[in-house]
N, C-alpha and C positions, 0 to 999 in steps of 0.2 A: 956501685952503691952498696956500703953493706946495710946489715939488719937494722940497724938503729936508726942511719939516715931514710930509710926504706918505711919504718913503721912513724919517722916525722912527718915525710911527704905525705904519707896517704892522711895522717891526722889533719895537717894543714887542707888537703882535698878537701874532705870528709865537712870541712868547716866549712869550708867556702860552696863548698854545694848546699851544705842545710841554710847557708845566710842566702842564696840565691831563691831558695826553693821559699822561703820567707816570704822576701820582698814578692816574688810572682805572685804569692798568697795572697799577700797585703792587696799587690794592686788588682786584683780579681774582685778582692773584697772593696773597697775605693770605688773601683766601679759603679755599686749596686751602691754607695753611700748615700744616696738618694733616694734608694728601692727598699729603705727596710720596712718593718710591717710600722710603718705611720711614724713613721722617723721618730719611733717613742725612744729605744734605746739602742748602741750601737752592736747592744749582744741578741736584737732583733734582727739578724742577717736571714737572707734568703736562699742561701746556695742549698741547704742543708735541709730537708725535710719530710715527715712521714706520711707524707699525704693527707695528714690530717689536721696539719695546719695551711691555713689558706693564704693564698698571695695576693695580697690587698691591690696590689699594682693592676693586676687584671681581673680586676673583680666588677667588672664594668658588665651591665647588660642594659639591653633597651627596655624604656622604660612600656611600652606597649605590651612585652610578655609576660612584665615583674605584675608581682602582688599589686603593687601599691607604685600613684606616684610619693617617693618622702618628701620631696622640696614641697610639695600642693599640697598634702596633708599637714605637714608640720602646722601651718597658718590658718589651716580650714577648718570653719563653725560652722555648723548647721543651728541655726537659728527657729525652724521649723516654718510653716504658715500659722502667722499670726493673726488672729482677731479680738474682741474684746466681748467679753459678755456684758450683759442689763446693767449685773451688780459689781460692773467693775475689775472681775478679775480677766485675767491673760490667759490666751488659750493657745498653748503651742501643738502643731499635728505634723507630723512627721508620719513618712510613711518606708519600714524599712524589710527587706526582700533578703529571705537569706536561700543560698543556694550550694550545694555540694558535689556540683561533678565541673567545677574550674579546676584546671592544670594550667600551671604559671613556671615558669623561671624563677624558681626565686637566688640562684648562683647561674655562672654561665654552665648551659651544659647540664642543668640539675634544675629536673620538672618536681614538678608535685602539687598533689591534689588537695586545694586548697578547699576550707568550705567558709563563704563568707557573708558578711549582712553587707548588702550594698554593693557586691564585686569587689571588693577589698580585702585587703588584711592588714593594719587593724581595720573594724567598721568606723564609719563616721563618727564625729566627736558632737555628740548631742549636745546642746545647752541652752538653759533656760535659767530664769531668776527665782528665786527665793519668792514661794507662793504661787506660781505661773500654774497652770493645771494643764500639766503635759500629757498628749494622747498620740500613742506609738499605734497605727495600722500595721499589723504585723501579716508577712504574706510567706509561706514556707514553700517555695518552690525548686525544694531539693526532694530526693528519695528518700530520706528519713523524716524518724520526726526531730524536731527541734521549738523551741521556746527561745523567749527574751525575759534573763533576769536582771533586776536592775537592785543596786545596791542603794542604800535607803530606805527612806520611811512610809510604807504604801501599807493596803490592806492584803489579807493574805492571799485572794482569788486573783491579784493580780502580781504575785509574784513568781510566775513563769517557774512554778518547779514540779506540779504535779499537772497542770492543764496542758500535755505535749501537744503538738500540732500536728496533725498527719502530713504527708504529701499534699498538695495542693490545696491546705486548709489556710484558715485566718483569725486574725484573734486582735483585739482590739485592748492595748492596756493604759488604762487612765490614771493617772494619780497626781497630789501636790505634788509640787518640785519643792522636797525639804528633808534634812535642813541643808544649808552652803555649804559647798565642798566640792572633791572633787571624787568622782567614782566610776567604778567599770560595771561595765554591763555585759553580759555572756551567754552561751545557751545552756542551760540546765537538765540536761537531758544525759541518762546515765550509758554508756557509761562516758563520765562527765570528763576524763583526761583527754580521749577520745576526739571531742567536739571543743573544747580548749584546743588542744594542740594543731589541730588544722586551723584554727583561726575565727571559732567564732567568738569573738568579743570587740570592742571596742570602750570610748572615755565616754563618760556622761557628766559633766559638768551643771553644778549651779552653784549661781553667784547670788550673794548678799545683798539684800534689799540696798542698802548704801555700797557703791559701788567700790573696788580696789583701785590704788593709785593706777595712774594709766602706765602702760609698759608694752613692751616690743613680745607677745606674750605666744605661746607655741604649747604644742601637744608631743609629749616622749611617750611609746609604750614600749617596753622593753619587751621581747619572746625570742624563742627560738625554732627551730624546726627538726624533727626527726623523721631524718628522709630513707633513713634503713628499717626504721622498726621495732629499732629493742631497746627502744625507753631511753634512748640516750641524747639527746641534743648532738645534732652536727653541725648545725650554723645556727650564731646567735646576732641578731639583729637590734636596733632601735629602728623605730617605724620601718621593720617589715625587708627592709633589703639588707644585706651583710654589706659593710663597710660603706653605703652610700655615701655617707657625710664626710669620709673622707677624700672622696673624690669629688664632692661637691660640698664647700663648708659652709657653714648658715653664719650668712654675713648680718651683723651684729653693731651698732654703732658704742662707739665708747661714752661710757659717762651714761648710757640711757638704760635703766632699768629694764631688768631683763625677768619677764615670769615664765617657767616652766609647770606646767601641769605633765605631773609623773606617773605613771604605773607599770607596775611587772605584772605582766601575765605569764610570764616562763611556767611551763608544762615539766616534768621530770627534775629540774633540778630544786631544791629547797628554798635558796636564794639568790638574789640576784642584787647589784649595786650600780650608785654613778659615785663617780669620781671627777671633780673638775679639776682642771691644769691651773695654777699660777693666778688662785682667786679661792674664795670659799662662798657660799651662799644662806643664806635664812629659810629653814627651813617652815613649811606650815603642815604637818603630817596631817592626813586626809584633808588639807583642806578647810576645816570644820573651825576654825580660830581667825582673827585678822590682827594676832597677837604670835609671832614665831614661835617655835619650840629650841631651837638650834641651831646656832649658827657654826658649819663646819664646811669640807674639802670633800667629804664621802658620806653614803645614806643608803644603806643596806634594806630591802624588803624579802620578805617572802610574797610569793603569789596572792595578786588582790589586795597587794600595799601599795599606796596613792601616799604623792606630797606635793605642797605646791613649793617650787624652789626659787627665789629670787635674788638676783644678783645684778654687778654692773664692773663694769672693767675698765680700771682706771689706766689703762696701755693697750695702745694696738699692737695688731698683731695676729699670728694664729695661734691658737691653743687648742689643748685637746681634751676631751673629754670620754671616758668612756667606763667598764665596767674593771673594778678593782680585783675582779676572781683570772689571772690570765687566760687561762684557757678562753674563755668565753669573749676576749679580747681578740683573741688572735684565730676566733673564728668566725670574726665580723662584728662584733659589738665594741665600734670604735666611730670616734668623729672628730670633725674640727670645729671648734666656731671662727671667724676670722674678725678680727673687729677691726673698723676702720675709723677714721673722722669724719666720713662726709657726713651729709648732713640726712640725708636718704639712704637708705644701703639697698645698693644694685641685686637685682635679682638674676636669674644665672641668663634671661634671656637678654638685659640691658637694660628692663624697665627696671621704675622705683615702685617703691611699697608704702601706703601710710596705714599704719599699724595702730590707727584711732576707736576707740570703742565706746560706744554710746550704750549702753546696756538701758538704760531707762527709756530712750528710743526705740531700740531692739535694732540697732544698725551696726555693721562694722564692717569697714572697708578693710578690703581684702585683697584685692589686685584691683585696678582701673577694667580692667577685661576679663573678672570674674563675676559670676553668677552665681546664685546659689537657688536651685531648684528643689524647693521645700518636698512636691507631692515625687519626687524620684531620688531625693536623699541631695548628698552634694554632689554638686559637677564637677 
């Protein structure tokens, strides 16, 4: 063989091994076509990464050591105990417990010390009607101090920012529920990134003396968690677990209006967004109009931005929903909704859900086998 046939051979080799070494690639990659991060894109592969993006695939933990359950908070109102005064007006009492030496799961594998109102993170989603005279029993049963501030229109001794609560104190805050909308509530106490970023906050909701169309209606708060310490977010969640909703998607019926009450409580980073799949929605930013401001695909906040977002999906299917900055995508602020035709949509244990609300009643069915225990928050 001389030189020339010698350096064809080996080119001819040299080709047939790079096309082999391909196709093994390919079907390595093919493999996992099923496993990328949320079948968003195909250059979402999983073979490849710095440890600091997470693999949705086994992002699974129980829910007895997470923060929060997401599928039972997403639907859950606390309504408070209700009674009526001489002159008529609605008296809501709720009674809410914040506490600071819980350690949760909140990834597999990855504790940390939550500090929460009610044993949770978010706290319960407060709400009352337009005018109702809401009275928070506040009980601080953690090692610091902490408050409850509530965004809205109240007087200033009851806005939970100079009256801290020591260790084992109590504080009683009264005020109208006004005006409508929708608003977060948090502890106030300095220093305030602090007591944000562990979790104490949650939605406080009130609704317009004339009520909103009825809808299949849910609670989103957007956060994250900085489990190292140096101001940086490493998992970002909607209600409280990274990637739940991917593994479990909030089943959604077609054609029925659909309302989200929104807020970003993210800690450290400046903003935060949703972004929906293969729909766009009506925006009502705080809340505060029964008249939209915007109808688009994405809705950007900074920290203590609320909207209410309504929409309806004219095709089943799954679609996804999640935050438009990637990073914060691909380290659990991702979901699915699934919408189907029936006529009820399945819950993940088998039952069905009627998603009916009487707000002039003060009722709203919630599960067949849920309760809601006004003097201990929700069940």
């Amino acid at each position: 063989m001389n030189k020339i046939q010698l350096f064809a051979f080996s080119c001819i080799l040299v080709f047939f091994i790079t096309i082999i070494d391909i196709r093994i690639g390919q079907n390595i990659i093919s493999g996992y076509a099923l496993e990328q991060f949320g079948g968003h894109t195909p250059g979402y592969g999983k073979l490849i990464t710095s440890g600091q993006v997470l693999d949705p695939i086994n992002q699974i933990i129980e829910l007895g050591k997470g923060v929060i359950d997401p599928d039972k908070y997403l639907r859950e109102f606390n309504y408070g105990r209700v009674s009526t005064s001489d002159n008529g007006t609605v008296l809501r009492e709720f009674t809410i417990i914040a506490s600071d030496n819980l350690v949760k799961e909140i990834s597999p594998g990855v504790f940390y010390n939550v500090w929460t109102f009610n044993g949770t993170v978010p706290g319960p989603t407060i709400r009352a009607t337009e005018g109702d005279l809401v009275r928070i029993n506040f009980i601080n049963n953690g090692s610091k101090f902490h408050t409850m501030h509530f965004h809205g229109i109240h007087k200033a001794e009851m806005d939970g920012v100079f009256e801290g609560v020591a260790p084992g104190g109590k504080f009683v805050y009264e005020f109208i529920a006004e005006p409508f909308g929708v608003f977060p509530y948090h502890c106030h106490i300095q220093p305030l990134e602090e007591h944000i970023s562990h979790g104490l906050y949650g939605v406080y909701i009130v609704d317009p003396k004339t009520p909103r169309p009825p809808a299949d209606e849910m609670v989103m708060v957007m956060n994250g968690y900085d489990t190292d310490f140096d101001t940086e977010n490493n998992f970002y969640t909607v209600n409280g677990i990274p990637y739940y909703y991917m593994h479990h998607p909030i089943q959604i019926e077609k054609d029925q209006l659909v309302r989200i009450y929104l807020l970003n409580m993210l800690e450290f980073d400046p903003i935060n967004n949703f972004h929906l799949h293969a729909n766009l929605y009506h925006v009502y930013r705080s809340g505060t109009n029964t008249i939209p401001d915007e109808y688009t695909d994405m809705i950007t906040m900074s920290q203590g931005e609320r909207s209410i977002l309504e929409f309806t999906y004219k095709y089943t299917g799954n679609y996804m929903f999640h935050a438009h900055k990637t990073e914060f995508a691909e380290k659990g602020w991702m979901g699915l909704f699934l919408v189907t035709d029936s006529e009820n949509t399945s819950n993940n244990d088998g039952s069905s859900t009627n998603y009916a609300v009487d707000i002039n009643n003060q009722n709203m069915m919630i599960n067949p086998n849920q309760s809601i225990n006004s003097t201990k928050g929700v069940n």
